[in-house]
Backbone bond lengths (Angstrom), bond angles and torsions (degrees), N, CA, C in turn:
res aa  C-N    CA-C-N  psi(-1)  N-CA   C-N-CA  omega(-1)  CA-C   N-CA-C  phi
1 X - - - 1.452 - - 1.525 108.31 -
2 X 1.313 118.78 144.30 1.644 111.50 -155.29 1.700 85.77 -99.83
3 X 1.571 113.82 -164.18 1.494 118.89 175.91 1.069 125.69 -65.01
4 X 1.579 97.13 -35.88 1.995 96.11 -161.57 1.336 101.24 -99.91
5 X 1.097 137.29 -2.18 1.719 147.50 174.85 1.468 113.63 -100.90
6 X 1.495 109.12 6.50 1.774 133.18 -178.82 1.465 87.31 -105.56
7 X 1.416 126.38 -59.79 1.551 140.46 -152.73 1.357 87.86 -71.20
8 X 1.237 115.59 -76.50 1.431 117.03 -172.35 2.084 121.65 -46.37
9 X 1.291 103.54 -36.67 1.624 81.90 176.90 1.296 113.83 -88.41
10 X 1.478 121.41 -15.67 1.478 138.61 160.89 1.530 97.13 -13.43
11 X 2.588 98.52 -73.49 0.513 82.85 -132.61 1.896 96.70 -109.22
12 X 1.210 95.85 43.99 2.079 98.28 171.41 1.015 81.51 -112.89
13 X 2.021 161.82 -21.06 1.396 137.57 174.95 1.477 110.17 -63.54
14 X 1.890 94.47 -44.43 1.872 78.06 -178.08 1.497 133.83 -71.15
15 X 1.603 95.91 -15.39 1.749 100.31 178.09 1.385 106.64 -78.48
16 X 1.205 133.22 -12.02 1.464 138.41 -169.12 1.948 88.14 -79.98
17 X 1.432 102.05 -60.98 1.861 104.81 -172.85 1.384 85.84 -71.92
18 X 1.171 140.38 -56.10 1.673 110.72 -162.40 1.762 117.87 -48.83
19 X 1.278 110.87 -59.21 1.635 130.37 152.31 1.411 96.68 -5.34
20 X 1.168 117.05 -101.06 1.053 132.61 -150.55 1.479 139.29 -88.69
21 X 1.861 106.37 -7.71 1.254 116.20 167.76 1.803 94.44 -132.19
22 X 0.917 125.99 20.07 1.431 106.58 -176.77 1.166 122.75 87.48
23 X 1.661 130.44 137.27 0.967 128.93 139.39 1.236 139.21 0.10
24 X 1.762 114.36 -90.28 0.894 140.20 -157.40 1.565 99.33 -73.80
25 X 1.448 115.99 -50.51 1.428 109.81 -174.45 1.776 127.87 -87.53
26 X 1.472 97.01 38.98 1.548 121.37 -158.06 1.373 80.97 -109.64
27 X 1.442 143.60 123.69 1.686 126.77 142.16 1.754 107.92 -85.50
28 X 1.517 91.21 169.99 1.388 95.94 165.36 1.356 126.13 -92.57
29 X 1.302 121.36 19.75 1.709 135.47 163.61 1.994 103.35 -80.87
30 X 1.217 84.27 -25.96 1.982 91.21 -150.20 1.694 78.36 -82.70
31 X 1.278 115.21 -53.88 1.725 106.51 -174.96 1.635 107.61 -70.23
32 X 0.874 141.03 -15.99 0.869 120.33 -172.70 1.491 112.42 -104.98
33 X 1.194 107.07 -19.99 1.811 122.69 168.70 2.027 110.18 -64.56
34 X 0.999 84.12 -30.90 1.796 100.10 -173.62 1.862 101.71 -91.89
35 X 0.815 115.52 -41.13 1.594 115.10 162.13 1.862 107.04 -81.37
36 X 0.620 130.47 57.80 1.785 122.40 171.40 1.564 115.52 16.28
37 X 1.169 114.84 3.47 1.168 100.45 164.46 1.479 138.49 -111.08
38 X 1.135 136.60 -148.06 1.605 125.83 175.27 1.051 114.33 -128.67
39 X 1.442 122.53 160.84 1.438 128.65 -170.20 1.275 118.81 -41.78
40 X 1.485 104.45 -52.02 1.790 93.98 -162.75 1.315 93.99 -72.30
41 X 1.240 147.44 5.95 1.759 134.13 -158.74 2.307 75.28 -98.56
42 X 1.119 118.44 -44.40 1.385 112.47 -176.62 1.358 116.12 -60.14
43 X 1.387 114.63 -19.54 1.744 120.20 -168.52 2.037 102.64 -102.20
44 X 1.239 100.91 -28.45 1.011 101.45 -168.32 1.808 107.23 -92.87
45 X 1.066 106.95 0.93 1.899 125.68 176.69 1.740 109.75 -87.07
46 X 1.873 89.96 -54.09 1.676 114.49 -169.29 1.193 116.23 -109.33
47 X 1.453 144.41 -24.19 1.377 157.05 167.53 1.958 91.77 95.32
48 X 1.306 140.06 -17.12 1.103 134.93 163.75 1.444 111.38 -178.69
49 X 1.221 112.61 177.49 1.487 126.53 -173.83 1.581 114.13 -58.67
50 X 1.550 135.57 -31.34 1.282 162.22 -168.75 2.108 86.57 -83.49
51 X 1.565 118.41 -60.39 1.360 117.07 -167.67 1.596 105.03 -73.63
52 X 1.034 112.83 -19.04 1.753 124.21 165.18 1.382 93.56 -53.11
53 X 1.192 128.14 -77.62 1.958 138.99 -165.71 0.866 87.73 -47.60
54 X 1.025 121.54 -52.88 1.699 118.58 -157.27 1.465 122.39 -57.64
55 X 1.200 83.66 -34.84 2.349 100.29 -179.10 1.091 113.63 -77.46
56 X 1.801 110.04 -53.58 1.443 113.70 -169.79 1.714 109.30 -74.43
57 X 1.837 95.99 -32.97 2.336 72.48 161.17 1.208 132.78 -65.78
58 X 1.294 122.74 -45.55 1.065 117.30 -149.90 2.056 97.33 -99.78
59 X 1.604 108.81 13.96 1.509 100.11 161.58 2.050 113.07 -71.48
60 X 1.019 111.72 -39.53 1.346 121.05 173.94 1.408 110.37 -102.62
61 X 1.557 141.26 -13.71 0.963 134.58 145.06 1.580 126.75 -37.00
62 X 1.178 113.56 -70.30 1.799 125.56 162.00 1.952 92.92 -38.17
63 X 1.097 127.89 -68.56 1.520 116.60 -148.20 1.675 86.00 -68.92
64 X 1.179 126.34 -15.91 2.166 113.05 173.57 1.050 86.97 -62.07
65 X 1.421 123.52 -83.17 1.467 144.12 -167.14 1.934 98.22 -5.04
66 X 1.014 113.70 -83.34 0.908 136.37 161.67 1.090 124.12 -0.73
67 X 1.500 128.33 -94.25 1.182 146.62 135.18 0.995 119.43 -15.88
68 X 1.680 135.55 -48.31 1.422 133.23 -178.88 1.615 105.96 -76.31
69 X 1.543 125.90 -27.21 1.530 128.49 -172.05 1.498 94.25 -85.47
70 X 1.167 135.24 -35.67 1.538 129.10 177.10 1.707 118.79 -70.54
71 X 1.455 97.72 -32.05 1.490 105.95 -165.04 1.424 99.94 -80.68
72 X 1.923 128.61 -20.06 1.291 125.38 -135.88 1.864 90.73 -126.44
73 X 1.746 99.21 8.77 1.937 102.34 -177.24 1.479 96.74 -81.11
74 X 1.906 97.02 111.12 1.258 109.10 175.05 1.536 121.19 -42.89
75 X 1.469 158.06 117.31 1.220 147.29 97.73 1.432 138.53 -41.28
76 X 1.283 116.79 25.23 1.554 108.46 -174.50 1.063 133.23 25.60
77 X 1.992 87.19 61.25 1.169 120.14 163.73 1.443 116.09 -164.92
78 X 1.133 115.02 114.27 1.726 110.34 -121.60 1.780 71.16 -118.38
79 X 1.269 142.28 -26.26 1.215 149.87 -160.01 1.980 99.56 -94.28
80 X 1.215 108.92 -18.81 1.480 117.39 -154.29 1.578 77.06 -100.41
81 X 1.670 124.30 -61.08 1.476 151.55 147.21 1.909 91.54 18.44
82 X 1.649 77.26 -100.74 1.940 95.43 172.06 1.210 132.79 -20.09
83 X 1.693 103.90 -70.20 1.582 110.42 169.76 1.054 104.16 -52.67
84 X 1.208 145.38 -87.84 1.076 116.03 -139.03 1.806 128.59 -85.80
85 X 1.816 107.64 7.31 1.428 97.90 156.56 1.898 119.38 -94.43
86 X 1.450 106.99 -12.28 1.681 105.52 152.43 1.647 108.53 -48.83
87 X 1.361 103.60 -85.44 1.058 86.77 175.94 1.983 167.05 -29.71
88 X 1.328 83.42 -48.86 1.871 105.18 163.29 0.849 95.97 -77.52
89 X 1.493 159.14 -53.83 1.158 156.64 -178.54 1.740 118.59 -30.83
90 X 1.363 87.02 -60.89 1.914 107.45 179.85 1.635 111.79 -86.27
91 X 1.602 115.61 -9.38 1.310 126.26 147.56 1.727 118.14 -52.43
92 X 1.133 88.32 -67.57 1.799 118.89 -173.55 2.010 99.06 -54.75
93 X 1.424 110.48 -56.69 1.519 101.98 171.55 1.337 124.12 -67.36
94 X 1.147 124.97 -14.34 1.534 112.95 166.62 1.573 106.56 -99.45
95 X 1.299 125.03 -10.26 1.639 111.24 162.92 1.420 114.04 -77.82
96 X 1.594 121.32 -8.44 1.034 104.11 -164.60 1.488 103.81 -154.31
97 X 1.454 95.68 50.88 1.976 107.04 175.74 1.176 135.33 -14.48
98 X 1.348 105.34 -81.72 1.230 134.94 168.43 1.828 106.66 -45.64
99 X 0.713 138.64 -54.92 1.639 155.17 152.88 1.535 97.86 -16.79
100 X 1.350 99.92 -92.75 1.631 109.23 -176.39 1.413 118.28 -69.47
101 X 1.206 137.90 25.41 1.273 151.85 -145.86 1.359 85.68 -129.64
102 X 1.243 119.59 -72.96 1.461 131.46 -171.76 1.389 120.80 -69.02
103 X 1.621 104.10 -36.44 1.723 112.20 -175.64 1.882 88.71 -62.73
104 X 1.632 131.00 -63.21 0.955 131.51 -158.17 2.012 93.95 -53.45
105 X 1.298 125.59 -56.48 1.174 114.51 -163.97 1.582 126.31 -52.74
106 X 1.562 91.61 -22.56 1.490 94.03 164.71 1.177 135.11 -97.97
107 X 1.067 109.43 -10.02 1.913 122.66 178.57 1.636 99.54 -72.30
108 X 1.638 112.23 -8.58 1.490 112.54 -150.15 1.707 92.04 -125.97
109 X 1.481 125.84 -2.79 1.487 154.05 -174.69 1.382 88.46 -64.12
110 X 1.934 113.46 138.40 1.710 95.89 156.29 1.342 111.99 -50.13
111 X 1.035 95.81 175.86 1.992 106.07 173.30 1.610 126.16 -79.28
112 X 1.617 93.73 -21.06 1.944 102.57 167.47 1.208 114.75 -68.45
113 X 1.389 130.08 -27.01 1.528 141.06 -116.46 1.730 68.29 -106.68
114 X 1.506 117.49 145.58 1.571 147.05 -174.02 1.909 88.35 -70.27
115 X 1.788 122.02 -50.02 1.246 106.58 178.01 1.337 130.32 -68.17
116 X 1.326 111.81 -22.21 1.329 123.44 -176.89 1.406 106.13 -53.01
117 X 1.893 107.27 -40.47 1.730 119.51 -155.76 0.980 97.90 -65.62
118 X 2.120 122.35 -44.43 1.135 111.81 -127.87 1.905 74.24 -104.37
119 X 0.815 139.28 27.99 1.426 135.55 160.10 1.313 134.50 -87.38
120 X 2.011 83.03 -53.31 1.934 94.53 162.45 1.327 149.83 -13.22
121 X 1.703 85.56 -42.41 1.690 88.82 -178.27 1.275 100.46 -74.11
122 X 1.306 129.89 -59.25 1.710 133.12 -140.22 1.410 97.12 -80.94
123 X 2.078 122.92 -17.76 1.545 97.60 170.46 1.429 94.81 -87.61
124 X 1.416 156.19 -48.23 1.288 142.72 162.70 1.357 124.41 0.90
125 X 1.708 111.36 -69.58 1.435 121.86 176.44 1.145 99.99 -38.97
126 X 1.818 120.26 -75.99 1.579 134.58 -145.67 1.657 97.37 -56.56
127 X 1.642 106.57 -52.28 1.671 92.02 -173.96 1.397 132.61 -69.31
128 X 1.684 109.48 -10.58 1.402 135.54 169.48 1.445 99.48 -58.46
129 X 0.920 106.49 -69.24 1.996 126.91 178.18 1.904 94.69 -28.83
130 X 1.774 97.75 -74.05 1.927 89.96 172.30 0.689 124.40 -10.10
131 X 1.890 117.77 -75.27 1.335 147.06 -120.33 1.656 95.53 -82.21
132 X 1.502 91.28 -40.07 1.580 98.80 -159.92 1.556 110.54 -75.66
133 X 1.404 115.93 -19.87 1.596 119.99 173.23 1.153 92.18 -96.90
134 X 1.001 166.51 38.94 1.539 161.00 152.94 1.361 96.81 -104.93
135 X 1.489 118.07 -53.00 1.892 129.95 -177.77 0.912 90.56 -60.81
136 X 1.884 150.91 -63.05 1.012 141.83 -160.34 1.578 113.55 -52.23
137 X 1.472 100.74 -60.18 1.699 108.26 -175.56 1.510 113.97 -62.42
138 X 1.181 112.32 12.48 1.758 107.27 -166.98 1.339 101.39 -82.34
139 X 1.477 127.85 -49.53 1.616 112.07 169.37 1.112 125.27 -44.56
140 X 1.750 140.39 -31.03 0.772 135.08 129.34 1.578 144.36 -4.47
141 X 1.140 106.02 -81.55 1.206 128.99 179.96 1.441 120.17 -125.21
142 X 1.711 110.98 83.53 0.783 124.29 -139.34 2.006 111.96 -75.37
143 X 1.511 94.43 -20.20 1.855 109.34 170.40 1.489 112.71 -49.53
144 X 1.496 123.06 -30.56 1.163 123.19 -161.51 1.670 103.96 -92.38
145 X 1.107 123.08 -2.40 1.526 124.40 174.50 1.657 109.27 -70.02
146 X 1.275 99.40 138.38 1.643 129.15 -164.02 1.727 111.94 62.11
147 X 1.580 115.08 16.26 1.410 109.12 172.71 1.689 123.80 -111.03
148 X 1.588 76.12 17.51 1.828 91.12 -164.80 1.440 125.82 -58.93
149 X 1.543 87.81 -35.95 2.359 101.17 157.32 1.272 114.69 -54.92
150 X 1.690 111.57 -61.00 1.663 107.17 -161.60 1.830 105.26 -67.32
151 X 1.746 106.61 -43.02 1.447 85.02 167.89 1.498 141.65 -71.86
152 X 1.463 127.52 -11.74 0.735 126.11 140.90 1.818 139.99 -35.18
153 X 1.554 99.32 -54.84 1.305 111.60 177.28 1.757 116.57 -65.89
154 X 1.523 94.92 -31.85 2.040 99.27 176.32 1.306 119.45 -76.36
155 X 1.741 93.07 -20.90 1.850 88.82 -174.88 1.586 110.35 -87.15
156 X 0.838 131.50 -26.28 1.764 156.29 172.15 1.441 95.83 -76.59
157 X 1.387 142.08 -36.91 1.340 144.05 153.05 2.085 114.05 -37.34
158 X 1.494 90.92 -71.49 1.262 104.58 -178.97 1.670 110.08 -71.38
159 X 1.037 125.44 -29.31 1.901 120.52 166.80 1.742 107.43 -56.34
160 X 1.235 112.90 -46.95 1.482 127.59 170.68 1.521 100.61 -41.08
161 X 1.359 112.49 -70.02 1.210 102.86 -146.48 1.529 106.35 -76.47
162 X 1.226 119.43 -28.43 1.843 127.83 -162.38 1.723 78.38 -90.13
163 X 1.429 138.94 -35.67 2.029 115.40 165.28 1.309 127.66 -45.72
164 X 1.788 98.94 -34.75 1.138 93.33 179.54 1.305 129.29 -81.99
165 X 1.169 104.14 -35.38 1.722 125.94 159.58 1.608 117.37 -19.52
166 X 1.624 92.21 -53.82 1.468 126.60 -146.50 1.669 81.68 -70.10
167 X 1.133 114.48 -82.91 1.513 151.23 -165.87 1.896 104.52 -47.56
168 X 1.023 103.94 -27.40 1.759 120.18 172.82 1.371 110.80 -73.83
169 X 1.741 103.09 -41.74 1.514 93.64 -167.23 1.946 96.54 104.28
170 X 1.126 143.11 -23.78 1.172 146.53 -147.06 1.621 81.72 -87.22
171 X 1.461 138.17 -44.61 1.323 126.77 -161.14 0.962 117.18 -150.26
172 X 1.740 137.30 129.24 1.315 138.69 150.74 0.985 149.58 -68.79
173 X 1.466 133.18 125.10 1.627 127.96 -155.15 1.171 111.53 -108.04
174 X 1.422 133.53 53.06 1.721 127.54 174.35 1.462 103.39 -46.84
175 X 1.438 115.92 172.09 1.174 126.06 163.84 1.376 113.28 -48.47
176 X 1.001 125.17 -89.78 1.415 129.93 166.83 1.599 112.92 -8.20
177 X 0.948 137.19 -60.34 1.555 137.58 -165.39 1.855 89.72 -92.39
178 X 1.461 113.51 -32.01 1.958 86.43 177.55 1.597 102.92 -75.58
179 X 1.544 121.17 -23.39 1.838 102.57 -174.04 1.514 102.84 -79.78
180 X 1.318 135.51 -23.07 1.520 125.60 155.06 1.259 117.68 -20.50
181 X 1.665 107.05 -81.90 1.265 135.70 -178.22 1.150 101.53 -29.72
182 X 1.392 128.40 -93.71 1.323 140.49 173.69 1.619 122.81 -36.52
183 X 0.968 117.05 -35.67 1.812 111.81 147.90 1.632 127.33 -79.38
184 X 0.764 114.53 -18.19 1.222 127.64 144.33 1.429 132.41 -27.61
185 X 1.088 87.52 -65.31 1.757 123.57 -168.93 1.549 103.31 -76.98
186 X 1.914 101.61 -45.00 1.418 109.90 172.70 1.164 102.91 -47.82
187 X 1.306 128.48 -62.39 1.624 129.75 -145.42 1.799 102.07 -69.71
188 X 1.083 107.77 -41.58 1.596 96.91 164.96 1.506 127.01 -48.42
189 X 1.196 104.82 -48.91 1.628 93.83 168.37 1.611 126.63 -101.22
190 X 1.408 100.84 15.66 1.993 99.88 156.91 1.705 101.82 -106.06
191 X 1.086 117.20 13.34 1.782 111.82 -172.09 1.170 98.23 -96.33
């Protein structure tokens, strides 16, 4: 097995155990026992268990990024805005489970906890991303000035929760039930 086909199943086993048992309660015996290979082949890929997190978020982390800075380019239409980062959003979590499985477990990590840290940034960016189409639409709509954090933080709240939904199996998002949602959501902040 060559290097980068070592790195790589390294590193879709550990996002599979990060996903789904946690971070913290993941060792690096268990990933590396579950990939056929041996420890130092994991240290010598990632420099440690923390630079492991570090890779496998931000490989599908960057492609949110992405998606959330394209989906969130103001048109003055801050409702058009919404839909369509609800949407891609709850696209993006069921293409990429395991991904958002883990990003949510750590955004949701105490704040001491090494996963919590190495999460920070990428929920930072995404809610920055909010903030900044919320700041944009504020001439607009002029009620929403100085609420551009908290809405940010509720709308990235509520994508969380209807991913997880999504991703469980607990709920389906046709069109119809995501433009609810998202008017919905409108009416809270034109009320």
């Amino acid at each position: 097995m060559d290097g980068s086909s070592s790195k790589e199943r390294i590193a879709r086993i550990a996002l599979g155990l990060f996903a789904r048992k946690g971070f913290e309660s993941v060792g690096v015996k268990e990933i590396a026992e579950k990939s056929g290979l041996t420890k130092p082949s994991l240290y010598h890929h990632f420099g440690s268990k923390e630079g492991l997190l570090e890779a496998v978020l931000w490989e599908d982390g960057r492609k949110l990024l992405d998606l959330t800075e394209k989906a969130a380019e103001y048109r003055r239409d801050i409702t058009g805005n919404l839909h369509r980062l609800f949407g891609e959003t709850l696209d993006f979590s069921l293409e990429h489970r395991d991904f958002f499985r883990l990003a949510l477990r750590l955004f949701a990590s105490a704040p001491e906890t090494p996963g919590y840290k190495t999460g920070a940034a990428l929920r930072h960016k995404l809610t920055g991303i909010y903030r900044g189409l919320f700041a944009a639409a504020t001439p607009d709509h002029g009620n929403m000035r100085g609420r551009e954090a908290m809405y940010a933080e509720t709308f990235w709240g509520l994508i969380a929760a209807c991913a997880a939904l999504g991703m469980n199996g607990d709920a389906a998002f046709d069109e119809t039930t995501r433009r609810r949602i998202v008017h919905q959501y409108m009416h809270g902040i034109f009320s």
